[in-house]
C-alpha beads as a LAMMPS data file, in Angstrom:
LAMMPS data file: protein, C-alpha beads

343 atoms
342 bonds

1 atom types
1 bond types

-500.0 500.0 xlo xhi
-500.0 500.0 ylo yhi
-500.0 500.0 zlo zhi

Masses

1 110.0

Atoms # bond

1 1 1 17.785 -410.282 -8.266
2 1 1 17.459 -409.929 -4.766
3 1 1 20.077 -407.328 -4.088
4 1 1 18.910 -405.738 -7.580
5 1 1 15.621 -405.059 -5.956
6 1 1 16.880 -403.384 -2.928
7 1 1 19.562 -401.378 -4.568
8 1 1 16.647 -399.497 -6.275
9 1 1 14.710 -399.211 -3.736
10 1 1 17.283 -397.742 -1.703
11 1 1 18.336 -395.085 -4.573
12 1 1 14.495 -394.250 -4.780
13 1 1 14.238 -393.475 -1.094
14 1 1 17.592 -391.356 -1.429
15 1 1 16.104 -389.414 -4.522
16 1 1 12.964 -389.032 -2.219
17 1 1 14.581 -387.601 0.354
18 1 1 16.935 -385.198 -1.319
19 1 1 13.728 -383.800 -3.082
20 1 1 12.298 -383.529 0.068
21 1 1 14.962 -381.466 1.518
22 1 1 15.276 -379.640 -2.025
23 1 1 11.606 -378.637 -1.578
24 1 1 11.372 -377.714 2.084
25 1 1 13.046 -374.265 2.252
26 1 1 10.624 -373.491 -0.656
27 1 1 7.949 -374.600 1.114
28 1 1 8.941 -372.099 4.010
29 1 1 9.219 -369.035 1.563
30 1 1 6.004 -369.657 0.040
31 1 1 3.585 -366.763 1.186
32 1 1 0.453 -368.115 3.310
33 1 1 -2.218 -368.542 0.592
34 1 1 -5.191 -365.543 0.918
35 1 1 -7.621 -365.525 3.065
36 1 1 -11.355 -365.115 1.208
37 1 1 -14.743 -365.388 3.191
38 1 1 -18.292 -364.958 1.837
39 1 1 -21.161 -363.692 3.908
40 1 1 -24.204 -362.756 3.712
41 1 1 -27.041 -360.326 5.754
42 1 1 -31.162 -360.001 4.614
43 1 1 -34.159 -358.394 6.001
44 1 1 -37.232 -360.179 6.459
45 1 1 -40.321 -358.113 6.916
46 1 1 -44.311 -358.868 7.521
47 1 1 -45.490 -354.464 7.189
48 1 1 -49.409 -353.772 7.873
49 1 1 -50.406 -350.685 6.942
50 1 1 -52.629 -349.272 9.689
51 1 1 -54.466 -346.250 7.991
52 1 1 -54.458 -347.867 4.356
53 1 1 -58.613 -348.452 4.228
54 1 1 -58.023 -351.472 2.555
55 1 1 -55.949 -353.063 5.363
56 1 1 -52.836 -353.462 2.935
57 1 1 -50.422 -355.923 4.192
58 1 1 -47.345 -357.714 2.865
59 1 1 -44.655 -360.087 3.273
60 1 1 -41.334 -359.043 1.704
61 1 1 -37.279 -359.118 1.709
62 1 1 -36.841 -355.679 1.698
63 1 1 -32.495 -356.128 1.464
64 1 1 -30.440 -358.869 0.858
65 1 1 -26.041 -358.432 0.323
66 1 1 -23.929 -360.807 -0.337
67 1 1 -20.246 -360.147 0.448
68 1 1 -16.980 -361.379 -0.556
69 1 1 -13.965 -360.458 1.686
70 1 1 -9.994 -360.603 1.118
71 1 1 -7.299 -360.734 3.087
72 1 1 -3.823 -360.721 1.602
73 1 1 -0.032 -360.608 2.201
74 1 1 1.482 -357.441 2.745
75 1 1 -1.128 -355.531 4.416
76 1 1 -3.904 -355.570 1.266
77 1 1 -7.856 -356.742 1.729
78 1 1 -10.678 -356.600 -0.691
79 1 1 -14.271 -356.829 -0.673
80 1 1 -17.365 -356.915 -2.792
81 1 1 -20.108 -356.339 -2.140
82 1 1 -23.427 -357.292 -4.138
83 1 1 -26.939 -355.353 -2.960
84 1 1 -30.420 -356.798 -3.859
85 1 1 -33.175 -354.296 -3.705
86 1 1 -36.606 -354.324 -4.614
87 1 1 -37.913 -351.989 -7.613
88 1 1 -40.591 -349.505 -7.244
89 1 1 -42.590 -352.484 -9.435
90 1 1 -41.766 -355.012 -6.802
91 1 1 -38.980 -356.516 -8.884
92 1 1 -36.024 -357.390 -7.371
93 1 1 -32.665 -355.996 -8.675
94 1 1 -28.804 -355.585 -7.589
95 1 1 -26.024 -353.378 -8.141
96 1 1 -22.072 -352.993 -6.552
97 1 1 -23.107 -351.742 -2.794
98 1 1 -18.900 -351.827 -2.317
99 1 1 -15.600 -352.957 -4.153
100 1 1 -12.779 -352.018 -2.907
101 1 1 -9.294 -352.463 -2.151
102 1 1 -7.525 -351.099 1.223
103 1 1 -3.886 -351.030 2.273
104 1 1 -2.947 -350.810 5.790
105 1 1 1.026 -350.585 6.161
106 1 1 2.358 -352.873 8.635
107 1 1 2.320 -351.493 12.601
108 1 1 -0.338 -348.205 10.987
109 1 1 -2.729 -347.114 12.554
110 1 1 -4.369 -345.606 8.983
111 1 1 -6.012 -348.189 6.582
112 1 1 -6.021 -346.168 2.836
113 1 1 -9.111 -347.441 0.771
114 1 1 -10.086 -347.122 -3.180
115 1 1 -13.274 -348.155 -5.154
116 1 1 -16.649 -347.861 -4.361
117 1 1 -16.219 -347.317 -0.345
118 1 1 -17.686 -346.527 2.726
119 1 1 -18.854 -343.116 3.362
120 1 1 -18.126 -341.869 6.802
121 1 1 -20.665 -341.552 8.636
122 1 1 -23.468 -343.978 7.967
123 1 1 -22.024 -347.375 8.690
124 1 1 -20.485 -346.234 11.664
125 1 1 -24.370 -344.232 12.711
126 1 1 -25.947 -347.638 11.744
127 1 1 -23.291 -349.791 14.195
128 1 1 -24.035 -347.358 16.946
129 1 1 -27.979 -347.282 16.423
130 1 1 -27.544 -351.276 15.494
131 1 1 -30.814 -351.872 14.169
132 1 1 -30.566 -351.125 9.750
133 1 1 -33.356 -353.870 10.159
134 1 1 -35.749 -351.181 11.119
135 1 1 -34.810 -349.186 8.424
136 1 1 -32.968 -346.633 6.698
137 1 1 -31.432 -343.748 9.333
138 1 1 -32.740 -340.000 9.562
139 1 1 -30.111 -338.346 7.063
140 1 1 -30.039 -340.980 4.774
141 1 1 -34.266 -340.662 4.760
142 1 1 -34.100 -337.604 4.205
143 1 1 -31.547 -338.133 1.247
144 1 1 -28.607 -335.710 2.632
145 1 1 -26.222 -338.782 2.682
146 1 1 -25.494 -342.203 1.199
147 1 1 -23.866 -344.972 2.977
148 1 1 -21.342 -345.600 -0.403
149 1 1 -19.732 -343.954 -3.142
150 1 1 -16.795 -344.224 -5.799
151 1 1 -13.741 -342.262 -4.454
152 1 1 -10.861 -342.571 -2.278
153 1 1 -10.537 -342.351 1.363
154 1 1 -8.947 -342.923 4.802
155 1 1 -9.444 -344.653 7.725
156 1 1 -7.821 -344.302 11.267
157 1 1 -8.253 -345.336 14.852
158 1 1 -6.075 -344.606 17.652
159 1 1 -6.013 -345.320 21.341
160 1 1 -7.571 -348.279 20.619
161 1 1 -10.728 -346.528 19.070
162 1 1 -10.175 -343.639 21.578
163 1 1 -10.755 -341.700 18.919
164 1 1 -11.387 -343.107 14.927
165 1 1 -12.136 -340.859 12.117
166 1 1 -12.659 -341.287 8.038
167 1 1 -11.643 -339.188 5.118
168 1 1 -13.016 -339.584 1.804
169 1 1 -13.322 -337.875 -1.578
170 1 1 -15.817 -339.286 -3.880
171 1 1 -17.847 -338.151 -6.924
172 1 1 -21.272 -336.906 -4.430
173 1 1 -23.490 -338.638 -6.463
174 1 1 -23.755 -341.952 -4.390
175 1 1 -22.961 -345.177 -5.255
176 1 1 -27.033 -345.971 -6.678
177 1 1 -26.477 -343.187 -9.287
178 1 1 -24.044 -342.195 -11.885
179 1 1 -20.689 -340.970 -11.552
180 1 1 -21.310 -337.540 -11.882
181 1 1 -19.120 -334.917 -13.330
182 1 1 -15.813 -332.974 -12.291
183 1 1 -16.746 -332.357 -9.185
184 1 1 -16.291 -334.012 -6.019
185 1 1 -16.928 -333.980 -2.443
186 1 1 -15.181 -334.332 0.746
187 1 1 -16.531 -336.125 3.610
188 1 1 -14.859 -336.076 7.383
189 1 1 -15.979 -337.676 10.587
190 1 1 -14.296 -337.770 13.972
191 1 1 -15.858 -339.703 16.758
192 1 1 -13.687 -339.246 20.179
193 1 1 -14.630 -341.532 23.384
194 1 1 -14.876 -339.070 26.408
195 1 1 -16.199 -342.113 28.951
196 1 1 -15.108 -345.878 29.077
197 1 1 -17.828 -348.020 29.219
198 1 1 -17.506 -351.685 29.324
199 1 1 -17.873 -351.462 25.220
200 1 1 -14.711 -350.931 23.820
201 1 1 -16.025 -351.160 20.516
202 1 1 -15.172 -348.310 17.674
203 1 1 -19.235 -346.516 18.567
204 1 1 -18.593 -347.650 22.729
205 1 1 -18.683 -345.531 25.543
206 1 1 -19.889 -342.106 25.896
207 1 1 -18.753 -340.232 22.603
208 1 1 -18.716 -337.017 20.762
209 1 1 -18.944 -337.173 17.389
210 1 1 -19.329 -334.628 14.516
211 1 1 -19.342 -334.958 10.613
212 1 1 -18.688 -332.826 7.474
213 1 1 -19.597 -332.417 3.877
214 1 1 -18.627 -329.970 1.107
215 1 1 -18.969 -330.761 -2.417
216 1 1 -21.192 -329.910 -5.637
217 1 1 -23.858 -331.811 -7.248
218 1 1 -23.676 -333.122 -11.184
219 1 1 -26.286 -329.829 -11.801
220 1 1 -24.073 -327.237 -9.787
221 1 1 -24.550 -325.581 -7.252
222 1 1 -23.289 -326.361 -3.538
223 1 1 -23.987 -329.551 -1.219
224 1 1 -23.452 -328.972 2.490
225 1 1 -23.784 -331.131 5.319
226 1 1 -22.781 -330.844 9.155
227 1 1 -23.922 -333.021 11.844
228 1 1 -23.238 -333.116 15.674
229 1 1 -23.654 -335.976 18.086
230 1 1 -23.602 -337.182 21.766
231 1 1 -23.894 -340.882 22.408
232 1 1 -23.422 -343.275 25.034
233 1 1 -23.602 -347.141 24.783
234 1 1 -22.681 -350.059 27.328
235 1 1 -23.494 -353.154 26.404
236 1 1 -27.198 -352.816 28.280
237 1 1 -27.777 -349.585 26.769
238 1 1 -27.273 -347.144 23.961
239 1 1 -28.330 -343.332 23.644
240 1 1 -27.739 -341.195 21.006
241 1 1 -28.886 -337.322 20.053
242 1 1 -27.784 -335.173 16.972
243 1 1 -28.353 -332.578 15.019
244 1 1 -27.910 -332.031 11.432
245 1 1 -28.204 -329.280 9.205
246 1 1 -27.992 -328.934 5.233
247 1 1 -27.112 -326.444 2.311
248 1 1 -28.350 -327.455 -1.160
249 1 1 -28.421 -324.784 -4.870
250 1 1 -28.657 -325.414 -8.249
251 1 1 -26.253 -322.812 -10.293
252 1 1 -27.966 -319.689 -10.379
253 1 1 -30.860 -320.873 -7.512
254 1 1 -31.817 -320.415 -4.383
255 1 1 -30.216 -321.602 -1.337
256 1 1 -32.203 -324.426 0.550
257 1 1 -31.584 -325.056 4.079
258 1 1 -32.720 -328.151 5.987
259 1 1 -32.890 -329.575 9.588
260 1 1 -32.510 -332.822 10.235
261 1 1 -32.659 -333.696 14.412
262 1 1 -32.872 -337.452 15.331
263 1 1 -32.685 -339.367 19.179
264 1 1 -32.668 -343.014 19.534
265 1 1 -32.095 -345.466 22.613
266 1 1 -31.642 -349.047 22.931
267 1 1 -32.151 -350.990 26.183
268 1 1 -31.351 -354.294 26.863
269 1 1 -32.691 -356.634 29.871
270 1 1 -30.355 -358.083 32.134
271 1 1 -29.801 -361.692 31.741
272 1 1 -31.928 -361.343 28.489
273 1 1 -32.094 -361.928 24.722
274 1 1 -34.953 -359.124 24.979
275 1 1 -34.486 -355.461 24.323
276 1 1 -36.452 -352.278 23.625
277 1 1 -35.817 -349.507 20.976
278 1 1 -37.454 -346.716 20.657
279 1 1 -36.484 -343.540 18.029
280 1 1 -37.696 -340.219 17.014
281 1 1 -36.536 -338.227 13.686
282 1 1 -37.199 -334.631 12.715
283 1 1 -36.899 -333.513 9.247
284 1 1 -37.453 -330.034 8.007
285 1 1 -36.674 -330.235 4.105
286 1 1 -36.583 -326.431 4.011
287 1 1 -36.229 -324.450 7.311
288 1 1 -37.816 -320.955 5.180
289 1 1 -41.171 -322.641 4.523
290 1 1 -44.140 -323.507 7.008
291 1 1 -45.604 -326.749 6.980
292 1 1 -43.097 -328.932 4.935
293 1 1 -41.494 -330.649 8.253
294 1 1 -41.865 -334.349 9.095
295 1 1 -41.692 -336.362 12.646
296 1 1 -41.737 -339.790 12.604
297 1 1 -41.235 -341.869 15.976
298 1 1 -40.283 -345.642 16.287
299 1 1 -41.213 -347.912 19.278
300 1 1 -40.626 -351.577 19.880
301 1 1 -38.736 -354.535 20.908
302 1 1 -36.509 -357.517 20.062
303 1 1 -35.778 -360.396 20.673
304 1 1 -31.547 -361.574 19.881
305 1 1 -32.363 -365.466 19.145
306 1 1 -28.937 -366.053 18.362
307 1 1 -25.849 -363.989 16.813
308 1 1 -27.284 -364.957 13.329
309 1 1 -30.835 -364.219 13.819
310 1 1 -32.713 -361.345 15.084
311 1 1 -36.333 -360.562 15.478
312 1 1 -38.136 -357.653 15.612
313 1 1 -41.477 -356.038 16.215
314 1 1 -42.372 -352.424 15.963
315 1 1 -44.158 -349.506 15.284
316 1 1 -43.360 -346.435 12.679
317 1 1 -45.683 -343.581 12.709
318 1 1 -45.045 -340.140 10.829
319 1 1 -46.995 -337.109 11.111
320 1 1 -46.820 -334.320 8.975
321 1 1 -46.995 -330.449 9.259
322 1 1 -48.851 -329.763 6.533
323 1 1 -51.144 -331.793 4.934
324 1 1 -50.510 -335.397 3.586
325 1 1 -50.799 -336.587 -0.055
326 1 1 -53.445 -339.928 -0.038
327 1 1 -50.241 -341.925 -0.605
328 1 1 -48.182 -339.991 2.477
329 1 1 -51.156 -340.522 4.519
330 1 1 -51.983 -344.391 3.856
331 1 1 -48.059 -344.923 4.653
332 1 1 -47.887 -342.845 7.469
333 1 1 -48.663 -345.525 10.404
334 1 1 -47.578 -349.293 9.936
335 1 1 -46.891 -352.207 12.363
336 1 1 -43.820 -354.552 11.106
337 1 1 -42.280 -357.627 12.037
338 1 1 -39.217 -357.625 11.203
339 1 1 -36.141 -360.488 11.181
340 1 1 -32.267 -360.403 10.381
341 1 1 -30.555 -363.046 9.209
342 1 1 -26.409 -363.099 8.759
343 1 1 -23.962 -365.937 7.777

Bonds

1 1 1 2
2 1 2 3
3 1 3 4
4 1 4 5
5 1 5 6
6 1 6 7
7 1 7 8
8 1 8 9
9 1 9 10
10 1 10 11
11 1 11 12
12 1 12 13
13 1 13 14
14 1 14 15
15 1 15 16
16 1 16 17
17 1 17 18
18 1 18 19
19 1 19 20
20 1 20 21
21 1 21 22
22 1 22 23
23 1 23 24
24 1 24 25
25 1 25 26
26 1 26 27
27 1 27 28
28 1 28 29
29 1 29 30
30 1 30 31
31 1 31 32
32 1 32 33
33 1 33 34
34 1 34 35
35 1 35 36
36 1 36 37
37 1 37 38
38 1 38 39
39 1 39 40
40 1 40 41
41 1 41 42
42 1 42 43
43 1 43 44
44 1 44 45
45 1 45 46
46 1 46 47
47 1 47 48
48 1 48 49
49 1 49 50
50 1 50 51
51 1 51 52
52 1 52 53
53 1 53 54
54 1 54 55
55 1 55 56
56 1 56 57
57 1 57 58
58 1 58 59
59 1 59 60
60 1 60 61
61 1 61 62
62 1 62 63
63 1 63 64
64 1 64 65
65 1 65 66
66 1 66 67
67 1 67 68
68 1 68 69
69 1 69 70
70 1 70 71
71 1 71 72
72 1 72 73
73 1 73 74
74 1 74 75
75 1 75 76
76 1 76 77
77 1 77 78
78 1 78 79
79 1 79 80
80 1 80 81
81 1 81 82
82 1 82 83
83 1 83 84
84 1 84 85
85 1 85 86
86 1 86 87
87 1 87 88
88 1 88 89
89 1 89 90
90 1 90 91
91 1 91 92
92 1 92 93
93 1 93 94
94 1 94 95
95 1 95 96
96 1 96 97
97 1 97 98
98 1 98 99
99 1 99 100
100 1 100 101
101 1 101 102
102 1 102 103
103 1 103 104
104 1 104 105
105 1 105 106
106 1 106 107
107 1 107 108
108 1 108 109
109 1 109 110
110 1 110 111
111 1 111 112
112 1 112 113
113 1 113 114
114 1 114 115
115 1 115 116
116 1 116 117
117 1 117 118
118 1 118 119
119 1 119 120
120 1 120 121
121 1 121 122
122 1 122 123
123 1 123 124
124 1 124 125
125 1 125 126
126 1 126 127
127 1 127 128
128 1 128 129
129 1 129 130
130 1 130 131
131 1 131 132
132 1 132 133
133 1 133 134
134 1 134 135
135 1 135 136
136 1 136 137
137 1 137 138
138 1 138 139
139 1 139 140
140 1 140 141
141 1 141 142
142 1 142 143
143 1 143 144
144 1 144 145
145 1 145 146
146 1 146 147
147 1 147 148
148 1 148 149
149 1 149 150
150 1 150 151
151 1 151 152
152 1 152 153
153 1 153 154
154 1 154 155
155 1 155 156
156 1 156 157
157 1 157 158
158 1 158 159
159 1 159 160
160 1 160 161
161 1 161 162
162 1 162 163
163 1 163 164
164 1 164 165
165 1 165 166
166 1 166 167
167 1 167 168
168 1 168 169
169 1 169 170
170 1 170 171
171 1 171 172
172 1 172 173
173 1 173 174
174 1 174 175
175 1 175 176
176 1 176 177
177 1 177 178
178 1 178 179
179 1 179 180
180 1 180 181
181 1 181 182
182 1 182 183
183 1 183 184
184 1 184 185
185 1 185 186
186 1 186 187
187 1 187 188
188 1 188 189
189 1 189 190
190 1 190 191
191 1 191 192
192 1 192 193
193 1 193 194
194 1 194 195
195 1 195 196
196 1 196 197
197 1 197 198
198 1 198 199
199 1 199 200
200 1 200 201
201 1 201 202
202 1 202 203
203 1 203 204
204 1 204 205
205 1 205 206
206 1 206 207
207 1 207 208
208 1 208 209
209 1 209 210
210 1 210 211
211 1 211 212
212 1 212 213
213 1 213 214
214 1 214 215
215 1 215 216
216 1 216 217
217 1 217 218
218 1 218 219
219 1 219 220
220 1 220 221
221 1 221 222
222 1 222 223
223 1 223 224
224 1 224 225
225 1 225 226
226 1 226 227
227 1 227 228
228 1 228 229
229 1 229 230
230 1 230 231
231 1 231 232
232 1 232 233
233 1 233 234
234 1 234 235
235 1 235 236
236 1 236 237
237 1 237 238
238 1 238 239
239 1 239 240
240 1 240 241
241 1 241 242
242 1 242 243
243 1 243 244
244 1 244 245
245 1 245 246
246 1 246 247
247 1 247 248
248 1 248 249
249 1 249 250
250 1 250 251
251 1 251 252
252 1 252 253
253 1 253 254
254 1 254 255
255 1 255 256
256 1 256 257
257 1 257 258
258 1 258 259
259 1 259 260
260 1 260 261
261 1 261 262
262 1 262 263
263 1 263 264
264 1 264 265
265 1 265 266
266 1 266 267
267 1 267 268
268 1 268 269
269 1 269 270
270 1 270 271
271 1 271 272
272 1 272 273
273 1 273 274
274 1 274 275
275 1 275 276
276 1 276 277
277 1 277 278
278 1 278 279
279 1 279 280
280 1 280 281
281 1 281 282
282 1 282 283
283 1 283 284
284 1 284 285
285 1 285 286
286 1 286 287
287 1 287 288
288 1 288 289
289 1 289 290
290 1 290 291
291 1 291 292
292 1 292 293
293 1 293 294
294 1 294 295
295 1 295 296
296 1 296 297
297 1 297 298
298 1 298 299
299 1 299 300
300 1 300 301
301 1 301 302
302 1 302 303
303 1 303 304
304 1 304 305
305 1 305 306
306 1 306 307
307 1 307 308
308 1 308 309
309 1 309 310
310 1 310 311
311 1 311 312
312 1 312 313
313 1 313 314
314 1 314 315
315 1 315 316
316 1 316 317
317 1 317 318
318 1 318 319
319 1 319 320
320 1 320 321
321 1 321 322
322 1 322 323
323 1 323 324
324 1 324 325
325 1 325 326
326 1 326 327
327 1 327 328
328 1 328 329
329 1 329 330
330 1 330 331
331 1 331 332
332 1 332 333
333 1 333 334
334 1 334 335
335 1 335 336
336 1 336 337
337 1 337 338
338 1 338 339
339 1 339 340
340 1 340 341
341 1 341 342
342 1 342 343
């Protein structure tokens, strides 16, 4: 019974190990299993209104995202993206910010995208400027440009980020609207580093960059855009300039011109989690009528508790050519405190 026992035992262990080298050079060709992250970015804000005569002031989350990311054999990576907004009722809502699926071909320097994507020039704007918190950035104020929309588009970067561009064409009618109609538009953006700087990042060093828009809105008509910049950042300090014109009709209307000029800096203290920012944006809606343009200037400081949290305190003032609606008017100076969470 003895012998019995250890006869089996011994055939187990040689079934064991034959399935064990059966399975192995499976187990090699199996593909490495995906790669999926979730993260997530809000802004905190405390806003006092400083010529409201009731002293109006308000805590609130003004944005919140929450983002899924991808990465897959063979070159392919996803990503969702979810955006909660507040409603003009004080609601809170959320739509598809992004969703979209990119290809970058093994040893390219060219990453092809599809789905709701970025547009060119605002995330890369908002990484140079650094500080969305704040708020929303001159053009896309104004309403000349949206940071996403449903298309198809291309990325590159060469040198490394000597020089990184994006092509898109998308519907025009942002990703917070409808899809529009037949037409589309073309976006471009080239951004070429003139000056090393000890950021090698994709917005580092002293830069050139300029941007380009042609397409036609759901109504008809033309949509133009141009925009030229100079920036320089380090990792202490980050200056920026542009200028930015635009070319909107209606079929059978008029041709509206705007202006759009903008110049922010960011310093940061040595040997510090302080820094001061400081911005000013001017934007004529229509360069062919008086007393229609807006300035608004930006001062404060922050304070980088850690990579995941950010605080801020500032001040936002506009002033207006013309004469202010009540509402433009109570609006028009406000202190905020402002924080930035990310995980």
């Amino acid at each position: 019974m003895h012998t019995q026992a250890l006869r089996w035992i011994g055939n187990a262990m040689i079934v064991a190990a034959l399935a064990a080298l059966a399975a192995a050079p499976l187990a090699a060709q199996a593909p490495a299993p995906p790669q999926v992250t979730v993260t997530g970015l809000a802004y905190l804000q405390y806003q006092y209104l400083m010529k409201n005569s009731s002293g109006v002031n308000r805590f609130d989350v003004t944005r919140a995202y929450v983002n899924v990311l991808g990465r897959f054999a063979g070159g392919i990576s996803t990503r969702i993206t979810a955006d909660i907004f507040t409603n003009a009722d004080s609601s809170r809502a959320y739509r598809i910010k992004y969703a979209y699926v990119a290809y970058t071909p093994t040893g390219s320097a060219i990453t092809l995208k599809g789905g709701a994507i970025h547009t060119p020039l605002l995330d890369w704007e908002e990484a140079l400027w650094d500080y969305r918190v704040q708020g929303q950035m001159a053009l896309e104020r104004g309403g000349y440009v949206s940071s996403s929309d449903f298309g198809v588009g291309a990325d590159g970067k060469w040198g490394p980020d000597k020089v990184n561009a994006q092509l898109v064409l998308v519907n025009g009618e942002n990703y917070n609207k409808g899809t529009g109609d037949q037409g589309k538009d073309g976006m471009i953006r080239v951004s070429a580093r003139v000056m090393d700087t000890d950021d090698s990042s994709r917005v580092g060093g002293l830069r050139i960059t300029g941007y380009a828009q042609f397409g036609r809105p759901t109504t008809g008509g033309q949509r133009q855009r141009f925009l030229g910049m100079a920036s320089y950042r380090s990792r202490q300090i980050t200056l920026a300039g542009e200028f930015a014109a635009a070319r909107d009709s209606l079929t059978g209307g008029a041709l509206v011109q705007g202006r759009v000029i903008s110049a922010f800096g960011v310093y940061h203290f040595t040997g510090s989690k302080l820094a001061i920012i400081g911005r000013f944006d001017s934007t004529d809606p229509n360069t062919s009528v008086a007393n229609d343009r807006q300035t608004r200037v930006i001062g404060g400081v922050s304070y980088q508790h850690s990579a995941n949290l950010r605080l801020v305190a500032d001040w936002d003032h506009v002033s207006f050519q013309g004469t202010p609606t009540a509402a433009q008017k109570s609006a028009s100076s406000q202190t905020l405190l402002q924080a930035q969470f990310t995980f």
